[in-house]
Each structure stands twice: as structure tokens, then as C-alpha cells.
Z-matrix of the N, CA and C atoms (Angstrom, degrees):
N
C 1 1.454
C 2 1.522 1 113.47
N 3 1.335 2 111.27 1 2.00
C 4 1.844 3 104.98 2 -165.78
C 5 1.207 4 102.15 3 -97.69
N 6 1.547 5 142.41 4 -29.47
C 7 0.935 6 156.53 5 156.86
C 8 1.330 7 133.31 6 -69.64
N 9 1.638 8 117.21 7 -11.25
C 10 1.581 9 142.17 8 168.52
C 11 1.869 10 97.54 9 -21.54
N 12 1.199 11 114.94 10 -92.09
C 13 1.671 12 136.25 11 167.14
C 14 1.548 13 93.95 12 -1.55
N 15 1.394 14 126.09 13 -96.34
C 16 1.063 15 135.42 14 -167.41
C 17 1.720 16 114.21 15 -55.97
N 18 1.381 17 117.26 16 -26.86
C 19 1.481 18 109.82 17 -177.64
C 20 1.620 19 110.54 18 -74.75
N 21 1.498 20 104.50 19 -25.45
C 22 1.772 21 120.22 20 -162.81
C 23 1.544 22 90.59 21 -77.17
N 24 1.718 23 122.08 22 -40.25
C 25 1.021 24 128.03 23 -168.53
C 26 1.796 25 111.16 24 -57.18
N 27 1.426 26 92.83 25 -48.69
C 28 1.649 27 88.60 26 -168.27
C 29 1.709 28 102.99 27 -110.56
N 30 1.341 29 89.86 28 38.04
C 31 1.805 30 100.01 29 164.13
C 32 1.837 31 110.38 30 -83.63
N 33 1.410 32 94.44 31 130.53
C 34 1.599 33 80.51 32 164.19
C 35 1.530 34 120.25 33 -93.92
N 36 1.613 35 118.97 34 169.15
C 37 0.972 36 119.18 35 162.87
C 38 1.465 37 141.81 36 -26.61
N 39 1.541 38 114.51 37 106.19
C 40 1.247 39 93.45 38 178.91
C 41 2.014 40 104.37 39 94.88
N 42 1.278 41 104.44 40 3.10
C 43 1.240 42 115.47 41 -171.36
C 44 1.780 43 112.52 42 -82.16
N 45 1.539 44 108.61 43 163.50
C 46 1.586 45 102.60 44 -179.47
C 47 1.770 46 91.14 45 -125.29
N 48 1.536 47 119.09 46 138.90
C 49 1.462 48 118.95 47 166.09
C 50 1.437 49 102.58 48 -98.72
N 51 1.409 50 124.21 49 141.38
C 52 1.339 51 122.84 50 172.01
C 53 1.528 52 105.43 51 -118.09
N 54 1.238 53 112.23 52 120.44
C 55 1.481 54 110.78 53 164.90
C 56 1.070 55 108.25 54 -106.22
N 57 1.441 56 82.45 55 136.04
C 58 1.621 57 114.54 56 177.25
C 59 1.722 58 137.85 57 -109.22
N 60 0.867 59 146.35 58 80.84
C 61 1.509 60 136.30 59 -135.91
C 62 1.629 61 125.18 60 62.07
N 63 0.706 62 128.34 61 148.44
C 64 1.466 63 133.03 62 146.46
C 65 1.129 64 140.09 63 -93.68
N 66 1.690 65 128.35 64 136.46
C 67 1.252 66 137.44 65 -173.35
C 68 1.221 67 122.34 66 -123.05
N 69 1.804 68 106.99 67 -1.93
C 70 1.501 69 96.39 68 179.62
C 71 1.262 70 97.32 69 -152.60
N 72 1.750 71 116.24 70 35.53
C 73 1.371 72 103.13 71 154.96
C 74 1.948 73 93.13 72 118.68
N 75 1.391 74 110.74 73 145.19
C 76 1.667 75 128.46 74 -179.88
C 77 1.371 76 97.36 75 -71.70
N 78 1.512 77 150.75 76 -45.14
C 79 1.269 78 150.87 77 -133.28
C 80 1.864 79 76.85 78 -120.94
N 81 1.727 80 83.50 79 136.38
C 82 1.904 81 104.65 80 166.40
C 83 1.347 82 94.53 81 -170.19
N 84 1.598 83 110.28 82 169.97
C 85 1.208 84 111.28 83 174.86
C 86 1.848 85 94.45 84 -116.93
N 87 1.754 86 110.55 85 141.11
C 88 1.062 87 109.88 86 164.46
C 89 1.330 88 126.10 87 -105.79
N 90 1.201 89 105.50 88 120.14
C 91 1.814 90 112.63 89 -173.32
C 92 1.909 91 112.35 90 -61.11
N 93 1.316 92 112.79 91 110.22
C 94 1.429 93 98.66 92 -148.53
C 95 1.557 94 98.01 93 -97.65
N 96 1.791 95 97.45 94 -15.28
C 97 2.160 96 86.09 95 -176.33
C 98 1.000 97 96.50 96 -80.36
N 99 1.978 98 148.07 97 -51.68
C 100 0.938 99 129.24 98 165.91
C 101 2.111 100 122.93 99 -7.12
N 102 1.225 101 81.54 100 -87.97
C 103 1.722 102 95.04 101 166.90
C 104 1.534 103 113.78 102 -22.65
N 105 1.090 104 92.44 103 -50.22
C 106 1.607 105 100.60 104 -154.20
C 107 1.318 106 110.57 105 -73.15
N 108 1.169 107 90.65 106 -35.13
C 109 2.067 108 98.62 107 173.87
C 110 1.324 109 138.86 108 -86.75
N 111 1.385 110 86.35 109 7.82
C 112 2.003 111 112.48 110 -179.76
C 113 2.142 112 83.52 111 -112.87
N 114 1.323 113 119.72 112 -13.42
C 115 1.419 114 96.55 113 -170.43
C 116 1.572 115 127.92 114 56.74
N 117 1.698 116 86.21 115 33.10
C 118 1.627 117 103.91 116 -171.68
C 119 1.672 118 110.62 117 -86.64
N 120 1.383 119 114.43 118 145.27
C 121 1.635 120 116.13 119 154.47
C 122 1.256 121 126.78 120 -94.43
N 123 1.355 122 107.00 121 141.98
C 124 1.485 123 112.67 122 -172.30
C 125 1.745 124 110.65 123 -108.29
N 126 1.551 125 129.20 124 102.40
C 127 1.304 126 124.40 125 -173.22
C 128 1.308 127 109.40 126 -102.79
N 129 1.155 128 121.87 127 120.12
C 130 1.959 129 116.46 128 148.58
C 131 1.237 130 136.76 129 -82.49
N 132 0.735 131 129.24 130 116.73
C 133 1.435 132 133.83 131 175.91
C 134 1.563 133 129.28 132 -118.73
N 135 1.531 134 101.59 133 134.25
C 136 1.519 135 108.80 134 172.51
C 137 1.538 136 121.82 135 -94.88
N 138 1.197 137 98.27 136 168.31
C 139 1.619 138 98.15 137 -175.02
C 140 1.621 139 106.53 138 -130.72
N 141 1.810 140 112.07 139 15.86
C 142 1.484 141 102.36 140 -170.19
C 143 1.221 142 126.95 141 106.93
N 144 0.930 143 128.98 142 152.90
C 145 1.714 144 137.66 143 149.70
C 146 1.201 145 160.15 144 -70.19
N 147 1.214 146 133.93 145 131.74
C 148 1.737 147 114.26 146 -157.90
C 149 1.118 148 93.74 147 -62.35
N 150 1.485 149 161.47 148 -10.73
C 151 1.397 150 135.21 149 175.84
C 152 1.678 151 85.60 150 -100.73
N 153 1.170 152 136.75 151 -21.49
C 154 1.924 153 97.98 152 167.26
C 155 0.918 154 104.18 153 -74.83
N 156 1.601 155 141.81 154 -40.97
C 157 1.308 156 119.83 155 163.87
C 158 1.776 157 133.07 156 -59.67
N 159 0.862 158 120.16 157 -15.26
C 160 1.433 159 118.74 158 144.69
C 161 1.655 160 137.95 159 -64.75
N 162 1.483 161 85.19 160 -35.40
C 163 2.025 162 96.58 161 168.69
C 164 1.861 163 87.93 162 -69.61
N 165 1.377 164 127.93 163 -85.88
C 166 1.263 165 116.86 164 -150.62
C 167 1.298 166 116.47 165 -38.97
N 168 1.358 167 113.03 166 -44.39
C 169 1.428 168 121.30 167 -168.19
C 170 2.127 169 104.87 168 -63.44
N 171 1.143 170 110.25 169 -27.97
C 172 1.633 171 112.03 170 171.90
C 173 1.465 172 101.53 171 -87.70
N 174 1.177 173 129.97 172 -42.83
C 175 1.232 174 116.61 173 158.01
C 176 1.498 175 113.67 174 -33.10
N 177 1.362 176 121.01 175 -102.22
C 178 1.337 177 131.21 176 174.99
C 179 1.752 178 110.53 177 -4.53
N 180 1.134 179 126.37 178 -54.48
C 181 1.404 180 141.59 179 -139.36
C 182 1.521 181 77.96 180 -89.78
N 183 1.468 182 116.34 181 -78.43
C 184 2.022 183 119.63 182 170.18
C 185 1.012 184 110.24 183 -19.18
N 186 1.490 185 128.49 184 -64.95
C 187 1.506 186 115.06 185 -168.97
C 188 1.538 187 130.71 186 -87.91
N 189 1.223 188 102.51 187 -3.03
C 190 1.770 189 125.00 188 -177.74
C 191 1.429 190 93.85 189 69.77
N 192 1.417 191 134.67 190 54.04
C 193 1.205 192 104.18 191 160.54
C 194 1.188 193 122.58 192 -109.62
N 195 1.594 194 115.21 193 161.08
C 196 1.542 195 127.36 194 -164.50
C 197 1.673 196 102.28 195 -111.44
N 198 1.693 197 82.74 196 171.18
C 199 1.951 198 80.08 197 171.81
C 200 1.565 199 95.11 198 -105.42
N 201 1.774 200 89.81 199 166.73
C 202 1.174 201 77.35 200 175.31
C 203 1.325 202 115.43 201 -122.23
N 204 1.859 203 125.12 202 150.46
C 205 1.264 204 128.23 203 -140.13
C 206 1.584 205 100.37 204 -126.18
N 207 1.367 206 101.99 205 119.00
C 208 1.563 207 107.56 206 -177.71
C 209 1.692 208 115.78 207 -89.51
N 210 1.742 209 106.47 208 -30.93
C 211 1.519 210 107.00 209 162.21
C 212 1.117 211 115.91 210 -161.79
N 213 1.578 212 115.36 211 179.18
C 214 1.671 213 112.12 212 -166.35
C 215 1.348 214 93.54 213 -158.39
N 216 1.289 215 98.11 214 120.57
C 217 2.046 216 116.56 215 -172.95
C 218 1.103 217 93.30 216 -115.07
N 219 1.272 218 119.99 217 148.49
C 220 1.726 219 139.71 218 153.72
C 221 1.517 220 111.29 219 -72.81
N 222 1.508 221 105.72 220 137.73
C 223 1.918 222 113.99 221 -174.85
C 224 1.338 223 93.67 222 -35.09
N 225 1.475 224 128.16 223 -61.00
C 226 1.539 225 117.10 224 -152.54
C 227 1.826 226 108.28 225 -74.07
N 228 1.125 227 102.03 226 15.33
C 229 1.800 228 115.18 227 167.80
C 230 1.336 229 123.77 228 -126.08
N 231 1.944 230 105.31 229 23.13
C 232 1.323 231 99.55 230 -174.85
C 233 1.653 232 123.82 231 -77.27
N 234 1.626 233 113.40 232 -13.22
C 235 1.338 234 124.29 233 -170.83
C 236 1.924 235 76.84 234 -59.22
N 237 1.526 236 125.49 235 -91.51
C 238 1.044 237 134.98 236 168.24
C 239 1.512 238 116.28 237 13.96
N 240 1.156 239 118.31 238 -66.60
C 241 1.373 240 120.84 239 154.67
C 242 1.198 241 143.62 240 -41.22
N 243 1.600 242 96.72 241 -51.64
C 244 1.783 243 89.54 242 165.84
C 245 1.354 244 124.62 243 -78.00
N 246 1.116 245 108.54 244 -11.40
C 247 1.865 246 121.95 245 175.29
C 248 0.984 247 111.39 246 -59.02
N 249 1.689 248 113.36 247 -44.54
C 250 1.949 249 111.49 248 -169.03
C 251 1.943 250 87.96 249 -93.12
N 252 0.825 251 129.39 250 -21.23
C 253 1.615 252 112.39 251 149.20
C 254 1.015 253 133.02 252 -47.62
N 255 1.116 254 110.43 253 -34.20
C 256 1.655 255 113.45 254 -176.43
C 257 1.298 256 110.50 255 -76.22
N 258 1.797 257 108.70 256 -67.01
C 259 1.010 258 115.40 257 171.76
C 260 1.836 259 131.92 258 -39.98
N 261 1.409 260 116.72 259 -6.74
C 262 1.692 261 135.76 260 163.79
C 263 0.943 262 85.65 261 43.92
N 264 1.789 263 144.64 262 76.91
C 265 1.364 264 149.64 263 124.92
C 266 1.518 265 106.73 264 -105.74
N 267 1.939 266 128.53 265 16.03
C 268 1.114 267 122.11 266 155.97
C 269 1.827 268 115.97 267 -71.16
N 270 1.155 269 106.75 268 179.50
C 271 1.920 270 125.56 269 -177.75
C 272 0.987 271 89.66 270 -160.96
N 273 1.357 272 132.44 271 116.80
C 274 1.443 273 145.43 272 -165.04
C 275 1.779 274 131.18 273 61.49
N 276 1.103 275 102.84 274 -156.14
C 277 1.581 276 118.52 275 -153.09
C 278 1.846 277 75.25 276 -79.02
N 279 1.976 278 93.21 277 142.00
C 280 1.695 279 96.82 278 149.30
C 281 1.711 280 96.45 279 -115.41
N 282 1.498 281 79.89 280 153.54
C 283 1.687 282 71.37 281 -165.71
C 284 2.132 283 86.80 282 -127.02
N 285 1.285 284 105.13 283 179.11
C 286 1.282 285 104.55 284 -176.11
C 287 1.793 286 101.14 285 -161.12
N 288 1.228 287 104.94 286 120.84
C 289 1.769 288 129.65 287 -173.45
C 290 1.424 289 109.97 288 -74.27
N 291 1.717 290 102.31 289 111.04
C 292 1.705 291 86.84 290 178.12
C 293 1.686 292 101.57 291 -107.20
């Protein structure tokens, strides 16, 4: 929410804001004519709890499961990386070795 002002600002038309976590606190004020005149959406979203994130993570660990990794570039091959991202002919994690 502390940054609301400036995100609405360089929203485009027709735009959606998604908040995601918080960093400066549950209480903000949202500037709504701003908003309103870009015809912007405003989304929140959660991602859970430190005890669902503690269940998954014992989950995970119980079942041995892995991700699964379609490739692995070195930093000085990261342009490379985002290319076969783009291109969405990956199946799994791209991952990149620092």
C-alpha cells in the first residue's frame, strides 16, 4: 500500500495492479479517482501462511519431491535464458548458476 500513488500513476489504461505481500503495513489509503481514470483494477492477493508454508515445505521433504529442471545456463548466458523463456518451449524450472 505505500507505493499505491506511484503504481496507479504509471498504470496504463485499462491496467490491473496486483498486490502482492506487504511491506509497509495492512492499512493504506487508495486513491480511487486516480484509479478510476486510468479504468484501472485493483487485485490482492495472498499466498498463505507461515504454517502452510511450513506444512508444504514438510510435505515436500516426506515425499522427496524435486522440481523439475528443463535447463541450466551460466550468468554470462543469461540473455540465452530469457530467450528460451520467451520462446515457451521450456517443461519445467529454467534455472541459472551463479
Amino acid at each position: 500500500p505505500g507505493n499505491l500513488p506511484q503504481s496507479i500513476s504509471a498504470l496504463a489504461v485499462d491496467g490491473c495492479i496486483s498486490l502482492i505481500g506487504v511491506l509497509t503495513g495492512w492499512a493504506g489509503e487508495v486513491p480511487t479517482a486516480a484509479l478510476m481514470t486510468k479504468n484501472g483494477r485493483l487485485s490482492g492477493i495472498t499466498v498463505g501462511s507461515q504454517e502452510d508454508q511450513a506444512n508444504m515445505i514438510d510435505a515436500v521433504e516426506a515425499h522427496d519431491m524435486q522440481p523439475v529442471i528443463d535447463k541450466t545456463y551460466s550468468l554470462a548466458e543469461l540473455a540465452d535464458a530469457f530467450r528460451y523463456q520467451e520462446s515457451q518451449q521450456h517443461f519445467g524450472k529454467i534455472c541459472v548458476s551463479l
